[in-house]
C-alpha positions in Angstrom: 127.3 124.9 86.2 128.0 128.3 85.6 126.1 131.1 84.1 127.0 130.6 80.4 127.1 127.3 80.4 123.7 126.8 81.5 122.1 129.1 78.5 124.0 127.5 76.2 122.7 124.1 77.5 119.2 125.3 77.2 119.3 126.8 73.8 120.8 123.2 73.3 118.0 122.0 74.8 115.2 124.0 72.7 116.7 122.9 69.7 116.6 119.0 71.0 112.9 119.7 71.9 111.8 120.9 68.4 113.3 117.7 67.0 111.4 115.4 69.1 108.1 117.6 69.0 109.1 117.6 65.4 108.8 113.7 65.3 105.5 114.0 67.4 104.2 115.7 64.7 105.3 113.5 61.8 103.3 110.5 64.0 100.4 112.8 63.9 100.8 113.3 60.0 101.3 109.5 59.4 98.3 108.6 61.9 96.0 111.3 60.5 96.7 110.1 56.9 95.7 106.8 57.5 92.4 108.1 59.4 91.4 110.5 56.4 92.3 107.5 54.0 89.9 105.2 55.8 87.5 107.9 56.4 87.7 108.8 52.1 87.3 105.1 51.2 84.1 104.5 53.5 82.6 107.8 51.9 83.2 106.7 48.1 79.9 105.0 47.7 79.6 101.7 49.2 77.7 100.8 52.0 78.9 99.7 55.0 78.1 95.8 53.9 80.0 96.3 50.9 83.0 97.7 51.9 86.1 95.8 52.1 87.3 96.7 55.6 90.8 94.7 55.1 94.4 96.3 55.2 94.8 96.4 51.6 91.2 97.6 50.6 91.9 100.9 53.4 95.6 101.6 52.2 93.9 101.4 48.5 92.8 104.7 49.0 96.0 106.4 50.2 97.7 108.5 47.3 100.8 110.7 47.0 97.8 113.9 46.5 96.4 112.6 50.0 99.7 112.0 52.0 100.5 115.8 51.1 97.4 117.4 51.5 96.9 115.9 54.8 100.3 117.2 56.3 100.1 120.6 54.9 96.8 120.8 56.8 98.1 119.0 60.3 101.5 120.9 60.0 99.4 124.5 59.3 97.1 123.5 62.6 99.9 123.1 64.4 102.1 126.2 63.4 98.6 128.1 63.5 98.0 127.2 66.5 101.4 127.7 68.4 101.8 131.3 66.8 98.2 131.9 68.4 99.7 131.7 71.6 102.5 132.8 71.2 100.6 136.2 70.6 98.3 135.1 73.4 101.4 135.0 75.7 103.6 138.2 74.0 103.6 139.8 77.5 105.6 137.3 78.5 105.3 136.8 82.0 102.2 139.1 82.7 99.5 136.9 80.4 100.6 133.9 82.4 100.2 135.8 85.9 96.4 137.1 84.6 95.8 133.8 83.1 95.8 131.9 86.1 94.1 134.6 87.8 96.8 136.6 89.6 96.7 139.8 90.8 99.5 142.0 90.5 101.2 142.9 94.3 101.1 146.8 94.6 104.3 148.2 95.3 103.2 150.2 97.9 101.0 147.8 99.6 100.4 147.9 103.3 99.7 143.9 103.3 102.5 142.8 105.6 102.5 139.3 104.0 103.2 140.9 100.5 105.6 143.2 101.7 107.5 140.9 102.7 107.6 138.8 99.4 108.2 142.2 98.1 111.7 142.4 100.0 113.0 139.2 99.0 112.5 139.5 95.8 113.9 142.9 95.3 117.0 141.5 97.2 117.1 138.7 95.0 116.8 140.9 92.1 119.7 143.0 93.0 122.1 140.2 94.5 121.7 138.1 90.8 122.0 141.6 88.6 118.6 141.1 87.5 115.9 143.7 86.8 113.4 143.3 89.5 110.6 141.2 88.5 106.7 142.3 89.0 105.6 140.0 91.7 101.6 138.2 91.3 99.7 136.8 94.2 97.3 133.6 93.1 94.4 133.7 95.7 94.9 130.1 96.5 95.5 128.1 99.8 98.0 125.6 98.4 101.6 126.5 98.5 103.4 126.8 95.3 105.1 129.7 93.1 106.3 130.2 89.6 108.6 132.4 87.2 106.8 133.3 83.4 108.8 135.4 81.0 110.3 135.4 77.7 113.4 136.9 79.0 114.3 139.2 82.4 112.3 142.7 81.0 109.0 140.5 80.8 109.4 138.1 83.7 107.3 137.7 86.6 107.2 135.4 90.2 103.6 134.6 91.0 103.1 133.3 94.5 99.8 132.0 96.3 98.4 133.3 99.0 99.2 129.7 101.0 102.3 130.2 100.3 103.3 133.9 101.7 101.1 133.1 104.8 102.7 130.3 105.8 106.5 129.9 104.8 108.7 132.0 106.7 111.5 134.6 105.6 114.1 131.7 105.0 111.5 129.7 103.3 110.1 132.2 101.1 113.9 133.1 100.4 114.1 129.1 99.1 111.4 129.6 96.8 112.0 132.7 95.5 115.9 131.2 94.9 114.6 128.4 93.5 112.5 130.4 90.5 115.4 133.0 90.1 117.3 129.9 88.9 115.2 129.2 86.3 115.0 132.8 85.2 118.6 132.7 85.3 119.5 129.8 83.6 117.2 129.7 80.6 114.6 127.4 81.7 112.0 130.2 81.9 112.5 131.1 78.4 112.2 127.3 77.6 109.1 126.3 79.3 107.2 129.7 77.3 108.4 127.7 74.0 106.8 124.9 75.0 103.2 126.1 76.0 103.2 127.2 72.6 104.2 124.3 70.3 102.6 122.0 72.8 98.9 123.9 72.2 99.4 123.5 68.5 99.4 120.1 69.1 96.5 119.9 70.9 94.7 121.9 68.2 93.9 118.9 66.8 92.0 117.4 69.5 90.0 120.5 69.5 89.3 120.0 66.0 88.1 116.7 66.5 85.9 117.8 69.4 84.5 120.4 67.4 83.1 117.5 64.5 82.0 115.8 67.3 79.9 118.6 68.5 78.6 119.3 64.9 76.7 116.0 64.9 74.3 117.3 67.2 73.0 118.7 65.0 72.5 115.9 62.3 71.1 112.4 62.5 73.7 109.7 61.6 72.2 107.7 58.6 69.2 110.2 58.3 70.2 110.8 54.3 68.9 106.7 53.4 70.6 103.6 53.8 73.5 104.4 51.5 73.9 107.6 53.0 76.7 106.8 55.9 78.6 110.3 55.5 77.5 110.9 58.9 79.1 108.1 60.7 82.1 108.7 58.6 82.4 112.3 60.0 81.7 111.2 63.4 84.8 108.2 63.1 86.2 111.0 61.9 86.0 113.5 64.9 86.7 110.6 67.4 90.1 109.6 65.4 91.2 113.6 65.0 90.1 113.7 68.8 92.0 111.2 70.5 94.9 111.8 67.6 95.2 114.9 68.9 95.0 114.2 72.9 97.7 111.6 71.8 100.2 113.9 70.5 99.9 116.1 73.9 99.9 112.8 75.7 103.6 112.2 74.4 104.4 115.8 74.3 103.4 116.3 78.1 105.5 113.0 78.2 108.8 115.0 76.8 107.6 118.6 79.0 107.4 116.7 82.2 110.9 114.7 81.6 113.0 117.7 81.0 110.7 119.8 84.0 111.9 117.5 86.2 115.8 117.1 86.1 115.5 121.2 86.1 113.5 121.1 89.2 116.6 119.2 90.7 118.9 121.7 89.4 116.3 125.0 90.7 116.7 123.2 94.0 120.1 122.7 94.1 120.9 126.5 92.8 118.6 127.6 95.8 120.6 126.4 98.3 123.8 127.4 96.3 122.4 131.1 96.4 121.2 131.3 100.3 123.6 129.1 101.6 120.6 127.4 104.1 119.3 123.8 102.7 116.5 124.4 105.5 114.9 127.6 103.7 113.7 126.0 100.5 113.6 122.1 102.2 111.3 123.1 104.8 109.5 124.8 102.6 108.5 121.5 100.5 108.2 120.1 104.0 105.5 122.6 104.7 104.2 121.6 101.0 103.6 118.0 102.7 102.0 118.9 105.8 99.5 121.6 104.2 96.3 120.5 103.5 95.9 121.8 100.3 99.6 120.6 99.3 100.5 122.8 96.0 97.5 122.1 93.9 95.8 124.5 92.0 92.1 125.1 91.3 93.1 127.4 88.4 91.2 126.0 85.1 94.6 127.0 83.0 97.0 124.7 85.8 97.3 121.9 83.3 98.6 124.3 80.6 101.2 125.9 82.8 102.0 123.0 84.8 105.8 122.9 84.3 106.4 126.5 85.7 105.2 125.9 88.9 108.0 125.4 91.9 105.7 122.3 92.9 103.5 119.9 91.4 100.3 122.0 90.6 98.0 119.4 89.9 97.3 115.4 90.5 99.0 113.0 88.2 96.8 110.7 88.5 97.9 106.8 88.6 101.3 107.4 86.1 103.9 109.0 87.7 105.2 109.1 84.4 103.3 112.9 83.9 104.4 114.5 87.0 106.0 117.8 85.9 108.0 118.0 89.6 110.2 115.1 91.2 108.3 113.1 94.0 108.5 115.7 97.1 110.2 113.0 99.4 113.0 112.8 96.8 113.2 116.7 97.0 113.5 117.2 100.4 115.9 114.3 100.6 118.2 116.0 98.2 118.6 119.3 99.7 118.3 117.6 103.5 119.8 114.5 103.5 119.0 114.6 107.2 115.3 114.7 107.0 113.7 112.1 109.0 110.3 111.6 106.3 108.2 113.4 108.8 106.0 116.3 107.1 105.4 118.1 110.8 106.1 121.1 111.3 108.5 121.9 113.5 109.6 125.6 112.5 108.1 128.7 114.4 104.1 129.4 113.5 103.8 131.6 110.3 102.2 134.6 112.1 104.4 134.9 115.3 107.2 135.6 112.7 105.3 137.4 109.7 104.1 139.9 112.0 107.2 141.2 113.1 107.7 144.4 111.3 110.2 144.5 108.5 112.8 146.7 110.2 113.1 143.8 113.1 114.6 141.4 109.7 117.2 143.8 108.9 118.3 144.0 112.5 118.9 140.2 112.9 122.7 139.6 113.2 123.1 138.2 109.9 121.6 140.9 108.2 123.5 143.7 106.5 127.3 144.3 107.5 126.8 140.7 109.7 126.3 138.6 107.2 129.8 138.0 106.2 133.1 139.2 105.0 132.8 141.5 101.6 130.0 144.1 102.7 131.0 147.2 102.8 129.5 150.1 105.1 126.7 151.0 103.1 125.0 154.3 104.6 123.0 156.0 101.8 123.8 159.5 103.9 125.6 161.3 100.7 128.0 161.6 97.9 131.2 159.6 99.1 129.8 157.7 101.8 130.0 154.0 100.0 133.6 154.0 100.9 135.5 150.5 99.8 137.9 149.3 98.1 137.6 147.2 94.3 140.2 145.3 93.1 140.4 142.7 90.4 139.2 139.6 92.8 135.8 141.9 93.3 135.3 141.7 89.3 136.4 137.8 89.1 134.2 137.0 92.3 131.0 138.6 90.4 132.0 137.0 87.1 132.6 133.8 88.7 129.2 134.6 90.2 127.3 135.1 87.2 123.8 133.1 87.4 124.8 131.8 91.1 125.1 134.6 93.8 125.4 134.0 97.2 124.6 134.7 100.9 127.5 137.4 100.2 125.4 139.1 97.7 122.5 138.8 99.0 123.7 140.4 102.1 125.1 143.4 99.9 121.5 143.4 98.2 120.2 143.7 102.1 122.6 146.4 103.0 122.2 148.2 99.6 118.1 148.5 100.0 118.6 150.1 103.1 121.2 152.3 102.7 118.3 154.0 100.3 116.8 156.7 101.9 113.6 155.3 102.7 111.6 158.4 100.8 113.6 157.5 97.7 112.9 154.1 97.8 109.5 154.6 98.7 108.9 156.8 96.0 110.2 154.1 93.4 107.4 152.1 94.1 104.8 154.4 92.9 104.8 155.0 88.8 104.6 159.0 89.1 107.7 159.0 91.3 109.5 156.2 89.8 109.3 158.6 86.2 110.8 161.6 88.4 113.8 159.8 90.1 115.1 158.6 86.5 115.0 162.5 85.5 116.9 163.3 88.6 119.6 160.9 87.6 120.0 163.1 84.6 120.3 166.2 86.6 123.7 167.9 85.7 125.8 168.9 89.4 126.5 172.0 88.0 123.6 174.2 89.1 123.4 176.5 86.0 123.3 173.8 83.7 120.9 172.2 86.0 118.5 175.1 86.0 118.3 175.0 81.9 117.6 170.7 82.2 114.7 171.7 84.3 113.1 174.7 82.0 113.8 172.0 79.1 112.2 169.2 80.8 109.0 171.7 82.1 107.8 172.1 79.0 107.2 168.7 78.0 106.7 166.8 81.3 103.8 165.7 82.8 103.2 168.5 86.1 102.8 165.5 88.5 105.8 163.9 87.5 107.7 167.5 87.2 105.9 168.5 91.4 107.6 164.3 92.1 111.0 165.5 90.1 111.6 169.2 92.3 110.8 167.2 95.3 113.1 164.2 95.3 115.9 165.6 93.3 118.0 167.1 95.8 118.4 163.7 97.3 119.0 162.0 94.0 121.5 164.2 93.3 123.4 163.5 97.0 123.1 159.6 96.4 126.3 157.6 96.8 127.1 156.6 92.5 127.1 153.1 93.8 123.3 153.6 94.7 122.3 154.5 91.5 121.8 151.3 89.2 120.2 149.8 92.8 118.0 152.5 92.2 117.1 151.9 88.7 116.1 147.8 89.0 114.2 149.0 92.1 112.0 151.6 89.7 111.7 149.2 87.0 108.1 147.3 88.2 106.1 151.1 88.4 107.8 152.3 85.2 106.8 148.8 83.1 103.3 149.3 84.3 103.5 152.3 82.3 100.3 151.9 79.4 102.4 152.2 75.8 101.8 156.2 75.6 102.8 157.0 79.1 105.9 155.2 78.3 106.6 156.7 75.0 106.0 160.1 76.8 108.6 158.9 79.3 111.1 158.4 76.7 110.5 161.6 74.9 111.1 163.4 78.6 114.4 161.4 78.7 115.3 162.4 75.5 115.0 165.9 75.8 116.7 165.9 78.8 119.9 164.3 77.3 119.7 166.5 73.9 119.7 169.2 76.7 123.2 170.4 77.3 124.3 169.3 73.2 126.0 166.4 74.1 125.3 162.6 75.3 127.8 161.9 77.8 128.4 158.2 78.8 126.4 157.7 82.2 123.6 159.5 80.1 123.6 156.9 77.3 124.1 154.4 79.9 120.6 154.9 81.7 119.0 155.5 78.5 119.9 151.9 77.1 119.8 150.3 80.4 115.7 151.5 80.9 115.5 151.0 76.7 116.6 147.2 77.6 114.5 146.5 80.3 110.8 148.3 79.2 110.6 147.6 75.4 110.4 144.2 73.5 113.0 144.6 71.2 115.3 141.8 70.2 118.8 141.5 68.4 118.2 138.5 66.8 119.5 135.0 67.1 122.6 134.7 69.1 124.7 133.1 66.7 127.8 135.2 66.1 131.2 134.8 67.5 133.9 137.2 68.9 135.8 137.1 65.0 132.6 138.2 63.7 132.7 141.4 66.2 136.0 142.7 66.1 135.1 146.3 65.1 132.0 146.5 67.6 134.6 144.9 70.6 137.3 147.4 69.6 134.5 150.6 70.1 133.2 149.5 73.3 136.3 148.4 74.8 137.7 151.9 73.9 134.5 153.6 75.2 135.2 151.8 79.0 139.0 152.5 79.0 138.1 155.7 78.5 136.0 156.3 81.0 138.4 155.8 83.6 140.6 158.1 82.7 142.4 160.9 80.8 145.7 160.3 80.4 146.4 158.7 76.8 149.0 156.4 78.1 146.5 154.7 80.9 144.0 154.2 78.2 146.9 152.5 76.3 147.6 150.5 79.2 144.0 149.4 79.6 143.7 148.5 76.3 146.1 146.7 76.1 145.3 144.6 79.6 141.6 143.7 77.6 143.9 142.4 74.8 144.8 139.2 76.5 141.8 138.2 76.7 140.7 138.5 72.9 141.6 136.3 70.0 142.3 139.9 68.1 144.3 143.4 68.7 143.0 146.5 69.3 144.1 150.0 69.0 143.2 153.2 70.6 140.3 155.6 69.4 140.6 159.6 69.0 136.4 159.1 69.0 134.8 157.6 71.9 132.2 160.1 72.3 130.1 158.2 69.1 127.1 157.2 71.3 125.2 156.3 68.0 128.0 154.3 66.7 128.4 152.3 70.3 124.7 151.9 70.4 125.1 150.0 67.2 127.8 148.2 68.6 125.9 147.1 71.8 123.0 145.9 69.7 125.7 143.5 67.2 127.5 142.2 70.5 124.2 140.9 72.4 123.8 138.3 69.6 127.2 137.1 70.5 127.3 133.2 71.6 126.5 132.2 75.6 130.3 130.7 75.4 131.6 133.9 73.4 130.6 136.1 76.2 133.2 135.4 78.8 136.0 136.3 76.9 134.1 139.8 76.4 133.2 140.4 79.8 137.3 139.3 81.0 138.2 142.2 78.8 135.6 144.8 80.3 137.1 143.4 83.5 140.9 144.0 82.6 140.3 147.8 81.1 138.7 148.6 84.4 141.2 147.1 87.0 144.3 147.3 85.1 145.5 150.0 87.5 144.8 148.2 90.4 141.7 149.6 91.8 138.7 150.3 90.5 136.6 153.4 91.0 132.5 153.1 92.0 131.9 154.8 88.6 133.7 152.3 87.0 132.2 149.2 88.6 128.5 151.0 88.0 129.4 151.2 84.3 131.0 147.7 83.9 127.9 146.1 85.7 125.8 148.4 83.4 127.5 147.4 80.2 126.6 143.6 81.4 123.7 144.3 81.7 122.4 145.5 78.0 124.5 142.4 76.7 122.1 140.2 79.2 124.7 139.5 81.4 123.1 139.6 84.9 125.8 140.9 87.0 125.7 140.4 90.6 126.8 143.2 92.9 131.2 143.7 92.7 131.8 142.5 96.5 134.2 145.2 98.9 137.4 143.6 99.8 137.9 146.1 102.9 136.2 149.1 104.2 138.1 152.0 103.2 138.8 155.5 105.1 136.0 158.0 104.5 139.4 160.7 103.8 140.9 158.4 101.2 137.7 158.0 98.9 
């Protein structure tokens, strides 16, 4: 299933689940109704000898004024109570993490288990296109992971400590595939939805358990022998009580049903991505044979249940609540092979884990040996990324779109260290991770470059200004294919940036830009890319199509055919490559130097359609390889541009090494 498909299916899929939860909640209506009714027609002065406890003496009470007024209250609970957390979970990933008692990783830690989780999912990160993720340990001895986010700026992986102790490299690779798959591919953004309208549900059962509490306080009958109101209000309580455990009964029923056909699919994507069905199925072997198995003792496991890459608590004697597929089934799948023994025959955690991380990237299949489409990545200076793009390195990360592979993860591998080790040190830390987006900005012309830094001194923080003179020289010699590598890797340290830091951040940027007069492409570029990965701002609903767009298409497309070159007739020529791939013409600008304009236009085209997308990204692809070859500034922008339309990109593969002298 490929990228676009798969969020289409799962917006699909949210609006199939807010039916059904939609018809959970009408039971609850009708069920509470008739419990109020009876609850009324007990209280309206009879005593309990006298009341005519038939079918037709309870419905007597039941009125048109009754039947509304009871679902306006239920359906108020339940809205109420889903918008409550909903703003108990706006961080997105993070409130999950902290909820369950994770602890944020530090970037710099010196911790080689977490280093090493660390690496994988940075490489991860940049092999898919994504953002890199802020990565939460759980201080648990079970194995078991998870991804929480509303979308890719605000996701996280959490991890227990079983987990990073005792799964090896390949295996940890397995899991972390596995939970990139569901950031990838919607379900993340799904399973949020459902913590939310599933708590509103179970609002109710709270309510009930709160009358229930109340009668503590007063003696049932104490008011005389006619006086039954308290009995009433405890029936009450019990019937809004298990009324309410009901509805979360059935809708636990639906969130386990659809948790565990995407477990299949996480699992199957894993192995798609790595390319070894041992990593991630000896990982749930490992699951088996631990003594702990992936249960949680976290109180809030039941309430996050469906996020976890395993089953985080027992189901009891209904296998009908399981959240995960049985684990036999699991391992079957992705090792058909497996004999149904849960020993252990890989090497011993520690013998491998302590191995320092410089002995993994020298293994033969890491780097340039991994496979055909890595190019010599060096990281010594300008010019030194030297390979050739064509048109099949644009289809291939297209085609790749939600489902990279040991090829990009190798490129990811190769990538990080090319890095100089200072630089991607420094990224880690918030101070430094500020001071290397500045140096991006830093013009090459040294004059110009002199009057950025004056501008930027009088605004900037002096510890991130000391961080900015003392990496910029080797920011400014990094190869242009280094660059957006360079950006997801800072992204963690500058989201943990508290709201003022990070407005101060983007003033600094700003002023910078406004610096030398003029906002020049890769300037805008950075701007939105960091704008569209640290704030929580949305375009709306994606509902519009490519028709609706034509003016917004026409100014980007112009914008990127621009960008490659100078010469009026290759723009031409480019435009009219993207052109067969649109349902519309387009014509050449005079303006492409509108950054405000474009900006407006990036914001209208992210609402576009999952299946309207393609069509736009083929076109980005045709203006950039028209002539045949495409330049590293012109595969940073296109992947860029995918980007802010949230379009993970995965790296744009080298056919061949090419001649330091031609480049």
């Amino acid at each position: 299933m490929d990228f676009f498909t798969a969020q289409d299916q799962a917006r699909r899929k949210t609006g199939r689940l807010v039916v059904l939860l939609v018809l959970a909640v009408l039971a609850l209506i009708v069920v509470t109704t008739l419990a109020v009714a009876v609850a009324l027609y007990l209280m309206g002065g009879q005593s309990s000898a006298q009341a005519d406890l038939s079918a037709q003496g309870m419905l007597s009470a039941l009125s048109v004024e009754l039947v509304a007024g009871v679902a306006v209250a239920v359906l108020a609970v339940v809205v109420l109570g889903g918008l409550f957390k909903r703003s108990q979970l706006r961080r997105g990933g993070r409130a999950v993490a902290e909820a369950l008692g994770g602890r944020e990783i530090n970037l710099n830690t010196r911790d080689a288990d977490e280093r090493r989780i660390l690496n994988v999912v940075e490489e991860m990160a940049i092999a898919s296109g994504t953002s890199v993720p802020s990565v939460y340990v759980l201080e648990e001895e079970s194995i078991n992971a998870f991804a929480a986010g509303y979308q890719t700026n605000d996701a996280v992986i959490g991890i227990t400590r079983g987990t990073i102790r005792n799964l090896n490299r390949d295996e940890l690779q397995g899991v972390v595939a596995h939970e990139f798959s569901h950031i990838l591919h919607g379900d993340m953004r799904l399973n949020m939805r459902l913590i939310s309208i599933l708590h509103g549900i179970l609002i109710i059962g709270f309510l009930g358990s709160m009358l229930l509490r109340s009668m503590r306080f007063r003696r049932v009958g104490g008011g005389g022998k006619r006086d039954n109101s308290g009995a009433v209000v405890l029936a009450l309580g019990a019937a809004l009580m298990v009324i309410g455990y009901a509805g979360t009964f059935f809708g636990n029923l639906i969130k386990s049903a659809v948790s565990r056909q995407r477990e299949y699919l996480a699992d199957a994507s894993a192995v798609q991505y790595t390319r070894n069905p041992q990593g991630i199925g000896n990982a749930l072997v490992k699951i088996g044979a631990n003594s702990q198995g992936s249960y949680l003792q976290a109180t809030q496991t039941a309430e996050f249940s469906h996020l976890f890459f395993s089953q985080g608590m027992r189901v009891g004697f209904s296998q009908m609540m399981a959240t995960h597929p049985p684990l036999k089934d699991r391992i079957k799948r992705v090792m058909p092979g497996w004999d149904g023994s849960f020993e252990v025959t890989s090497p011993t955690p520690h013998a491998e884990n302590d191995a320092p991380e410089s002995a993994e990237n020298e293994r033969p299949e890491a780097g340039l040996r991994m496979g055909v489409g890595v190019g010599p990545l060096t990281g010594t200076g300008v010019g030194t990324l030297t390979a050739v793009l064509t048109a099949a390195s644009v289809q291939t990360a297209i085609g790749s779109m939600g489902q990279p592979d040991q090829r990009h993860l190798a490129q990811a591998r190769a990538t990080l260290d090319a890095l100089p080790e200072r630089i991607r040190t420094a990224a880690h830390e918030p101070y430094a991770a500020r001071a290397l987006m500045h140096a991006l900005l830093l013009s090459q012309d040294q004059t110009m470059r002199q009057h950025q830094l004056k501008v930027l001194q009088q605004v900037a923080i002096p510890d991130v200004y000391q961080a900015l003179m003392e990496y910029g020289p080797d920011v400014l010699k990094l190869d242009i294919a280094l660059r957006l590598p360079l950006i997801e890797l800072a992204l963690p340290a500058l989201r943990s940036l508290s709201m003022q830091q990070a407005q101060h951040f983007r003033l600094c940027m700003e002023r910078l830009i406004e610096a030398d007069g003029e906002v020049s492409l890769f300037e805008w570029t950075l701007y939105q890319l960091l704008l569209n990965n640290l704030s929580e701002q949305s375009s709306g609903p994606a509902n519009l199509k490519l028709n609706d767009l034509q003016r917004e298409c026409q100014m980007l497309l112009a914008v990127l055919a621009a960008a490659g070159q100078d010469d009026a007739d290759e723009i031409s020529a480019a435009l009219n490559a993207a052109e067969s791939e649109l349902p519309f013409r387009l014509t050449a600008t005079d303006d492409v130097s509108d950054m405000r304009g474009l900006s407006l236009a990036v914001e209208r085209l992210r609402r576009l359609k999952p299946l309207h997308k393609p069509a736009l990204l083929q076109a980005m692809a045709r203006c950039i390889e028209h002539s045949g070859r495409i330049l590293p500034a012109e595969a940073e922008l296109f992947r860029a541009m995918a980007d802010i339309l949230d379009c993970p990109m995965p790296p744009l593969l080298f056919d061949k090494p090419l001649d330091v002298n031609e480049a």
